[in-house]
Gaussian input, Z-matrix of N, CA and C with variables (Angstrom, degrees):
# hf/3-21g

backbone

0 1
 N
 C     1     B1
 C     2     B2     1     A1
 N     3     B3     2     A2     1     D1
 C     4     B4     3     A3     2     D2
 C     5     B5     4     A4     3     D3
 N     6     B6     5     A5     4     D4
 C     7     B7     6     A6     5     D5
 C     8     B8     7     A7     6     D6
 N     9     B9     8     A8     7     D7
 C    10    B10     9     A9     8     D8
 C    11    B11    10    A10     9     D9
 N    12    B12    11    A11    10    D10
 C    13    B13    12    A12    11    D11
 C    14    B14    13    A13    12    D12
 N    15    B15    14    A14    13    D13
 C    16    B16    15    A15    14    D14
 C    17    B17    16    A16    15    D15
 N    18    B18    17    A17    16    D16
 C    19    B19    18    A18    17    D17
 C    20    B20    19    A19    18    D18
 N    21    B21    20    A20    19    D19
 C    22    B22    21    A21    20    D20
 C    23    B23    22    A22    21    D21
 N    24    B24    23    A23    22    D22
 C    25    B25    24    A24    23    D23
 C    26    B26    25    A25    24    D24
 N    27    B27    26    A26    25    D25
 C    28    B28    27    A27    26    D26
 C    29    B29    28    A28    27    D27
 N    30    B30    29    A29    28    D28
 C    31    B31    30    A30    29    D29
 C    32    B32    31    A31    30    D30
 N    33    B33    32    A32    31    D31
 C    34    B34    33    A33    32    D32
 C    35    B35    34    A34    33    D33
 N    36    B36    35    A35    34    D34
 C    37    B37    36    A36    35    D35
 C    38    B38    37    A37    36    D36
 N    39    B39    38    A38    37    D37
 C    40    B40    39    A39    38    D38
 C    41    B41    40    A40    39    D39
 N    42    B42    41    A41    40    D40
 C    43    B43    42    A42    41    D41
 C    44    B44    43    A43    42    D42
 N    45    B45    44    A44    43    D43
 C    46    B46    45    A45    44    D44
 C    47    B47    46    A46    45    D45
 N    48    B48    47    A47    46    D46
 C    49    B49    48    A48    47    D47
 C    50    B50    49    A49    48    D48
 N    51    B51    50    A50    49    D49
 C    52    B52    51    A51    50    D50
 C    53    B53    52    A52    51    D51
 N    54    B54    53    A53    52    D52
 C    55    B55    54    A54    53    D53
 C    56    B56    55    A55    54    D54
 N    57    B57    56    A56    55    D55
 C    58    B58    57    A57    56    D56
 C    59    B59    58    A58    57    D57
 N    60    B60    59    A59    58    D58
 C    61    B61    60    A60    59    D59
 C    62    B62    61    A61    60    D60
 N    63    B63    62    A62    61    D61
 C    64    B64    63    A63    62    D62
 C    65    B65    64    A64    63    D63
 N    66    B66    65    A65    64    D64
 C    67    B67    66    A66    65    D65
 C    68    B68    67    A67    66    D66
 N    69    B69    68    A68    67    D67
 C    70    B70    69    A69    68    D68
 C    71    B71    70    A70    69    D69
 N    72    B72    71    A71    70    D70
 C    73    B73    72    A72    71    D71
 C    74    B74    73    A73    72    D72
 N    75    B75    74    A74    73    D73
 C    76    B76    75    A75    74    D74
 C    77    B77    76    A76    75    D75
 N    78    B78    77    A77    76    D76
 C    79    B79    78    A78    77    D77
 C    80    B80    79    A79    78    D78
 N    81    B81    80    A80    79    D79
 C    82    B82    81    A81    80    D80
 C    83    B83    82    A82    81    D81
 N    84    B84    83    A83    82    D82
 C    85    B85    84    A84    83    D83
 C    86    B86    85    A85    84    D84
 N    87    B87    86    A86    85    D85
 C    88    B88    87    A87    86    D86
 C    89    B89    88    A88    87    D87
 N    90    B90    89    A89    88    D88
 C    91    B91    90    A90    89    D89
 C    92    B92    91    A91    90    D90
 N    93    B93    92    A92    91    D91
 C    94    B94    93    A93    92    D92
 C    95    B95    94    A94    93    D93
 N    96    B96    95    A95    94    D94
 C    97    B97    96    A96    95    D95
 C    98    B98    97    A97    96    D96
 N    99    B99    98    A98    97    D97
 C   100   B100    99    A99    98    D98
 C   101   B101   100   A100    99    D99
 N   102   B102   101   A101   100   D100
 C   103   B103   102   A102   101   D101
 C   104   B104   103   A103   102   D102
 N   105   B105   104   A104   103   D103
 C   106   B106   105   A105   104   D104
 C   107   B107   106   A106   105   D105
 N   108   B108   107   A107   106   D106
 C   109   B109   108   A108   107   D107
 C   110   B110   109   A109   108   D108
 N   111   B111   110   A110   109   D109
 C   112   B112   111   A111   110   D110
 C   113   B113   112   A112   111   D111
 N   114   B114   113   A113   112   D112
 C   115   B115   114   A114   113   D113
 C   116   B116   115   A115   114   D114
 N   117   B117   116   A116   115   D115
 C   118   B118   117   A117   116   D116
 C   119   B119   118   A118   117   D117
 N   120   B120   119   A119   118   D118
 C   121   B121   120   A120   119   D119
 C   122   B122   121   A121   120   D120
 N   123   B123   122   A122   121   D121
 C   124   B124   123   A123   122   D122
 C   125   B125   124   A124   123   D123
 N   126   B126   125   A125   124   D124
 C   127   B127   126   A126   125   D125
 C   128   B128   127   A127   126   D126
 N   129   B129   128   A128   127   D127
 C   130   B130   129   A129   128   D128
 C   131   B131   130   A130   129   D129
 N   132   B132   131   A131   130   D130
 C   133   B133   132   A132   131   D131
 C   134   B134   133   A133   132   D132
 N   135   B135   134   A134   133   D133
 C   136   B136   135   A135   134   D134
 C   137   B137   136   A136   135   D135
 N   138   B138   137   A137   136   D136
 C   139   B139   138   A138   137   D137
 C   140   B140   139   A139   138   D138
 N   141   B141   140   A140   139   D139
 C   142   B142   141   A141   140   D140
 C   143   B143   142   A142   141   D141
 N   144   B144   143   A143   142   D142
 C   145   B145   144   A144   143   D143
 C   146   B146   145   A145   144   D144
 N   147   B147   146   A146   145   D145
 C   148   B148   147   A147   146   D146
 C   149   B149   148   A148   147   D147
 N   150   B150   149   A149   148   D148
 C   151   B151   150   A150   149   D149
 C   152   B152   151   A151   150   D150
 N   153   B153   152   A152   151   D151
 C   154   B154   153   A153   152   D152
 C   155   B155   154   A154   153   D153
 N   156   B156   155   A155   154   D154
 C   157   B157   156   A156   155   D155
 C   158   B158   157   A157   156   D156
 N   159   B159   158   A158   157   D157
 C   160   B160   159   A159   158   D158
 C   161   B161   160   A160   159   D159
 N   162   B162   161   A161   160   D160
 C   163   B163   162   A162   161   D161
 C   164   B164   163   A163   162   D162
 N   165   B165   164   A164   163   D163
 C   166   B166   165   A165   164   D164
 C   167   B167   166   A166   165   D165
 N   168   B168   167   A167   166   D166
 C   169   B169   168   A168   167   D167
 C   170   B170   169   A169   168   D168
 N   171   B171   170   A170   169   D169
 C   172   B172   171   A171   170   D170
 C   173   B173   172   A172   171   D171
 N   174   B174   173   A173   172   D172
 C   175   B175   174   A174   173   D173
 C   176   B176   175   A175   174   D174
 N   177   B177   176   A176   175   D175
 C   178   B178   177   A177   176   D176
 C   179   B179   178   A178   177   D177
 N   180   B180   179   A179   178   D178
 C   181   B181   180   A180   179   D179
 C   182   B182   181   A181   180   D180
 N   183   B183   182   A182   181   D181
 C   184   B184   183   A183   182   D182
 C   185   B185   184   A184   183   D183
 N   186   B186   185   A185   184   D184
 C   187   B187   186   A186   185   D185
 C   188   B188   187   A187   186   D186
 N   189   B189   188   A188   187   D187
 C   190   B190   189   A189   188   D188
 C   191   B191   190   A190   189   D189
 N   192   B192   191   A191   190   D190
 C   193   B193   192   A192   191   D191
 C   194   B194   193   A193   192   D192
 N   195   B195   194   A194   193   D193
 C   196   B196   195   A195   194   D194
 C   197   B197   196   A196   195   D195
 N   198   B198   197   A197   196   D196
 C   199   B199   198   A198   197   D197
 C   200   B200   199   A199   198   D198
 N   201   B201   200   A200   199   D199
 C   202   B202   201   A201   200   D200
 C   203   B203   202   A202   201   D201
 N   204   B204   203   A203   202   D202
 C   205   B205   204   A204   203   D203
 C   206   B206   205   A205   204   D204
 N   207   B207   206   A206   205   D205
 C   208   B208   207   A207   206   D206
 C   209   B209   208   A208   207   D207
 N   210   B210   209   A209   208   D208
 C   211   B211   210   A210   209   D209
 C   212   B212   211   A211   210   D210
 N   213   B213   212   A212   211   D211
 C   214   B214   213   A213   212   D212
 C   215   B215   214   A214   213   D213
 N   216   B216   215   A215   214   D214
 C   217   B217   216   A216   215   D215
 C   218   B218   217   A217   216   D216

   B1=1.4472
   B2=1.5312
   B3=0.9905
   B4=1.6987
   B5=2.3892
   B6=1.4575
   B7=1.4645
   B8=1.4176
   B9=1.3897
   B10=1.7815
   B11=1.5571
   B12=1.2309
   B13=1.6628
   B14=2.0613
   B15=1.2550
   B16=1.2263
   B17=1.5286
   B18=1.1625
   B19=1.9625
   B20=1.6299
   B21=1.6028
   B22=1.4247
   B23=1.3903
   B24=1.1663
   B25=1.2231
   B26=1.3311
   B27=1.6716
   B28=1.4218
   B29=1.0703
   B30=1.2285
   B31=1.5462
   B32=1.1285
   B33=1.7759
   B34=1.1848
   B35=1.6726
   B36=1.4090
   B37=1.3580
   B38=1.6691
   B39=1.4556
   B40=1.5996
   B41=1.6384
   B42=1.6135
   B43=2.0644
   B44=1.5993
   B45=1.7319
   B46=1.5650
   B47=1.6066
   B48=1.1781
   B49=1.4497
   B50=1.6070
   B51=1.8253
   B52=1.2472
   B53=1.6235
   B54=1.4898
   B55=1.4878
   B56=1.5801
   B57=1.6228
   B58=1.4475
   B59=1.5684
   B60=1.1629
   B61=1.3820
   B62=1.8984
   B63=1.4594
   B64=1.5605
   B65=1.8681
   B66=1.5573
   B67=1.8387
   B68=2.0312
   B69=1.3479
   B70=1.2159
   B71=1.3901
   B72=0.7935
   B73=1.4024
   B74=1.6132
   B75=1.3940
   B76=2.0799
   B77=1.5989
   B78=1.3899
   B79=1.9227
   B80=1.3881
   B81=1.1203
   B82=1.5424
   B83=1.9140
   B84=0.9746
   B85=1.8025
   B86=1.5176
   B87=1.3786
   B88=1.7201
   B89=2.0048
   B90=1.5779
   B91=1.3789
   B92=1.7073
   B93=1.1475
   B94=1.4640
   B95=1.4340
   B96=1.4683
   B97=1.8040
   B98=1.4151
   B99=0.9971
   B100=1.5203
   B101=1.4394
   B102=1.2745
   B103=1.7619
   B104=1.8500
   B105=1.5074
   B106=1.8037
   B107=1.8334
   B108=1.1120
   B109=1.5711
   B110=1.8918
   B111=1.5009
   B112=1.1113
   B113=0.8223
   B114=1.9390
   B115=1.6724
   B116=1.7708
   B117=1.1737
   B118=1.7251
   B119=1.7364
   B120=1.3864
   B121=1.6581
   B122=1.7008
   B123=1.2499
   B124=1.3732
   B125=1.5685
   B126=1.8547
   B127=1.5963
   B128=1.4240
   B129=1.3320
   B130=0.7900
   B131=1.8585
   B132=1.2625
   B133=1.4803
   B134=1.8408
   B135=0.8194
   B136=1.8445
   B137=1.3980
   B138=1.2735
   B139=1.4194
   B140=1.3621
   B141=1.1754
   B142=1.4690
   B143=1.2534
   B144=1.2938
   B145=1.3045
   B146=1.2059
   B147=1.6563
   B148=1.1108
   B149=1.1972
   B150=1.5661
   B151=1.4510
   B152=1.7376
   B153=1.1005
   B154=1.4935
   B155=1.3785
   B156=1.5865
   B157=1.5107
   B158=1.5377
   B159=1.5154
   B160=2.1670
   B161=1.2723
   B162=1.2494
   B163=1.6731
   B164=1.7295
   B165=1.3037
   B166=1.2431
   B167=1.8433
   B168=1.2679
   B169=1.0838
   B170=2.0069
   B171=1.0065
   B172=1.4440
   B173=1.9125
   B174=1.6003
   B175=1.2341
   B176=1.8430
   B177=1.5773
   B178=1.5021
   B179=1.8114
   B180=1.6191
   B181=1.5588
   B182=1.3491
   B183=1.1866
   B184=1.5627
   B185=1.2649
   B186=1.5063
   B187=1.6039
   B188=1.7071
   B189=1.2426
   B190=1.5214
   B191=1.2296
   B192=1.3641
   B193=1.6190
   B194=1.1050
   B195=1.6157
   B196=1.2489
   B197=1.4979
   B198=0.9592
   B199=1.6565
   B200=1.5998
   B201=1.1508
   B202=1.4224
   B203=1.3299
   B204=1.9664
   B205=1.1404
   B206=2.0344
   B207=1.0554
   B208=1.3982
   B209=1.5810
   B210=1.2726
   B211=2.1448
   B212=1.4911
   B213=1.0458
   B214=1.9816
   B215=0.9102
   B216=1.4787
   B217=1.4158
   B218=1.4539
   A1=109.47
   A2=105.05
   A3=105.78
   A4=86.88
   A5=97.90
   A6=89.65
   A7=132.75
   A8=103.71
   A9=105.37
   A10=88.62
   A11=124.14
   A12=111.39
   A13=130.25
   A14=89.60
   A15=113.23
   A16=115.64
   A17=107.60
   A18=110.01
   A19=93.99
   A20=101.48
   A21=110.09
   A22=93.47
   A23=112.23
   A24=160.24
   A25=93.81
   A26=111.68
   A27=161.23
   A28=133.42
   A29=108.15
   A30=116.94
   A31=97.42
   A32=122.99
   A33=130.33
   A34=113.69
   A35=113.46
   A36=117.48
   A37=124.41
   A38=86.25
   A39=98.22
   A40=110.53
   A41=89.11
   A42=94.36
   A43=82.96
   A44=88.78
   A45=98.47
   A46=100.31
   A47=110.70
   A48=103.04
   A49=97.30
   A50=98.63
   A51=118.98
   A52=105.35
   A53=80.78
   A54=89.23
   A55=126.98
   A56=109.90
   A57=78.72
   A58=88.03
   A59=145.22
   A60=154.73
   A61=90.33
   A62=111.49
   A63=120.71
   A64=109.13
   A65=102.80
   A66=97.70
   A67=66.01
   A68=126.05
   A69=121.74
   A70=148.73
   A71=97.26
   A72=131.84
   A73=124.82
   A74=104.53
   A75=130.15
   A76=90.68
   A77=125.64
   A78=134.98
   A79=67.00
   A80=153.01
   A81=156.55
   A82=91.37
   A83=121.00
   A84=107.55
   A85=128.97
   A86=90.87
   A87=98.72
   A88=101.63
   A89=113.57
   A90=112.76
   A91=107.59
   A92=119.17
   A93=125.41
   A94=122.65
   A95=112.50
   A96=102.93
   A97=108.04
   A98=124.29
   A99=142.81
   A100=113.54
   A101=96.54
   A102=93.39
   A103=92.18
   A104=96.97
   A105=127.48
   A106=80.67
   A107=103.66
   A108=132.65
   A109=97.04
   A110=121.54
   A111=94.72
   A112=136.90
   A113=102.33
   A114=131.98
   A115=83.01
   A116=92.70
   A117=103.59
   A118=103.58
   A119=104.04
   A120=98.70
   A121=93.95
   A122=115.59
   A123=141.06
   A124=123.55
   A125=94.51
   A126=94.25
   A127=103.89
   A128=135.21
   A129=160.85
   A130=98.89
   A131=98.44
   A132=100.62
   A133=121.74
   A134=97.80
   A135=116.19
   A136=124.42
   A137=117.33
   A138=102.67
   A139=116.85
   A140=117.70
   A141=120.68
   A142=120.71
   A143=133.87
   A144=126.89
   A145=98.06
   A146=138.84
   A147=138.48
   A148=151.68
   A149=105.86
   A150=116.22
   A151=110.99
   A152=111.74
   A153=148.71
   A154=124.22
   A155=92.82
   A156=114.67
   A157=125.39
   A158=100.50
   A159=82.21
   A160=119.35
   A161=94.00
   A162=93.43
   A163=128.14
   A164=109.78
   A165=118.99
   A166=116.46
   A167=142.06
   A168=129.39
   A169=109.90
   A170=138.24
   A171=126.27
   A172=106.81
   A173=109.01
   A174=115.01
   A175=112.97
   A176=86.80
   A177=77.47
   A178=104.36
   A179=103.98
   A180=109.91
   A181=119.77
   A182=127.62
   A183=119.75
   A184=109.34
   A185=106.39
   A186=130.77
   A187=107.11
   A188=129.74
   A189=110.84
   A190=118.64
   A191=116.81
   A192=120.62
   A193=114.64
   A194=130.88
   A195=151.02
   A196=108.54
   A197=151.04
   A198=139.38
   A199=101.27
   A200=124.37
   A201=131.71
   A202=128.70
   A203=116.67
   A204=107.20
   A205=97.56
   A206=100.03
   A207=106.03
   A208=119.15
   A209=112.64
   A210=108.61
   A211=88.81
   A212=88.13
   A213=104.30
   A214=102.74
   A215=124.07
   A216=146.10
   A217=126.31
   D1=147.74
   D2=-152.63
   D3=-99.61
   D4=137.75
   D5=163.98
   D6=-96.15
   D7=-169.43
   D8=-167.46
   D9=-100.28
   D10=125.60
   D11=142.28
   D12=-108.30
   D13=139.18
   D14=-174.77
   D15=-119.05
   D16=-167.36
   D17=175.95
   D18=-144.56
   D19=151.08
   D20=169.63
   D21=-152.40
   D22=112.44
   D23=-176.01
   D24=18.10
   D25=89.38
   D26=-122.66
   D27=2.22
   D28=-0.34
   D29=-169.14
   D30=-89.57
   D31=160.40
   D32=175.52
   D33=-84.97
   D34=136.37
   D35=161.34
   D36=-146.18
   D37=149.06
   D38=-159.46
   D39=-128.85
   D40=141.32
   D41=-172.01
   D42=-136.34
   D43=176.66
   D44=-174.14
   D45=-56.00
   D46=-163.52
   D47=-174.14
   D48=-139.62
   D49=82.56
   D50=148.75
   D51=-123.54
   D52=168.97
   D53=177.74
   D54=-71.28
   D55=125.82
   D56=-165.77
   D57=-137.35
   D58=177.04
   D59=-92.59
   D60=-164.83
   D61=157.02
   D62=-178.56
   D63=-76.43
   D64=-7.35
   D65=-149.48
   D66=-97.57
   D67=-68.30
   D68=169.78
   D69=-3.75
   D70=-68.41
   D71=168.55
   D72=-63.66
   D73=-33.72
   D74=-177.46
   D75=-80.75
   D76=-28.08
   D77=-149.19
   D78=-106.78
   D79=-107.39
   D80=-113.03
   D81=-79.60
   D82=-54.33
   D83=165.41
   D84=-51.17
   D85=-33.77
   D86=-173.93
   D87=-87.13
   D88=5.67
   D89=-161.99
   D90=43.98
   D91=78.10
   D92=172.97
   D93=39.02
   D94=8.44
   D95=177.02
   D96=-80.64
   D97=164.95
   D98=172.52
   D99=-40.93
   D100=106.03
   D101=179.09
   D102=-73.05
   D103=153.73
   D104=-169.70
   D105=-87.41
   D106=136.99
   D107=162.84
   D108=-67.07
   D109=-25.68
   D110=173.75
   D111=-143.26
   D112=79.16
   D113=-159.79
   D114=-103.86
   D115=142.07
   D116=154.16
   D117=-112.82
   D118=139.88
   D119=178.98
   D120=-134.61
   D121=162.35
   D122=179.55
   D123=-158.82
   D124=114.82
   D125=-178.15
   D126=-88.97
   D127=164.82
   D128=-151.98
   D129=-16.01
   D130=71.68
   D131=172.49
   D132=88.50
   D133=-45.37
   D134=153.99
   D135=-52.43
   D136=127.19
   D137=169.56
   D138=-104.00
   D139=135.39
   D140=172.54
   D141=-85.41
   D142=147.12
   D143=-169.75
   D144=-106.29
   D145=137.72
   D146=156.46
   D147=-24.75
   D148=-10.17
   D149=171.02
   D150=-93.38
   D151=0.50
   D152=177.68
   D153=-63.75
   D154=-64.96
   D155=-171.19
   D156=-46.91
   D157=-33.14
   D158=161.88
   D159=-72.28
   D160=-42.85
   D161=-179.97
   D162=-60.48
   D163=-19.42
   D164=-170.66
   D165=-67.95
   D166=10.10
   D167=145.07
   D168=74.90
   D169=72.36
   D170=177.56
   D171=-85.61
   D172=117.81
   D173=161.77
   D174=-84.76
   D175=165.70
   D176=-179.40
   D177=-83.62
   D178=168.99
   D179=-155.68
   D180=71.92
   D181=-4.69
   D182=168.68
   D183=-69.72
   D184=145.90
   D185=-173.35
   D186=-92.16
   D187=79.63
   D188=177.92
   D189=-97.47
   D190=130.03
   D191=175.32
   D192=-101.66
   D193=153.42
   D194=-154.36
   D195=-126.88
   D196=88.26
   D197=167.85
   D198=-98.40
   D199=141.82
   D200=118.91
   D201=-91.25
   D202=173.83
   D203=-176.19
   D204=-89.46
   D205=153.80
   D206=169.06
   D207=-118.54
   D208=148.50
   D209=-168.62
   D210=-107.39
   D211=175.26
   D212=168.12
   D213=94.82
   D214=168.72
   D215=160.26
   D216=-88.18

């Protein structure tokens, strides 16, 4: 079965190649731990808001970025 490639936050990543969704896709990167309530993500430049993320659809070639907040100086 041939895969999907995409980027997350530049690097390339690749799943079987169904269609699969932003909430999906964050669980299979993160290897199933608990996504943080306070990720900001953005596909190809857009940010999606989290109430979003099933619905949001990843084609292949999409650019997704990952931020968290970080503390310290």
């Amino acid at each position: 079965m041939r895969k999907k490639i995409f980027f997350i936050n530049g690097d390339p990543f690749a799943i079987k190649n169904s269609e699969k969704d932003l909430y999906t896709i964050l669980k299979v990167f993160s290897k199933n731990e608990k996504i943080e309530d306070s990720l900001a993500v953005a596909v190809n430049n857009e940010l999606v808001i989290k109430s979003f993320w099933r619905n949001k659809i990843i084609k292949e070639g999409d650019r997704i970025e990952i931020v968290r907040p970080f503390f310290g100086g």
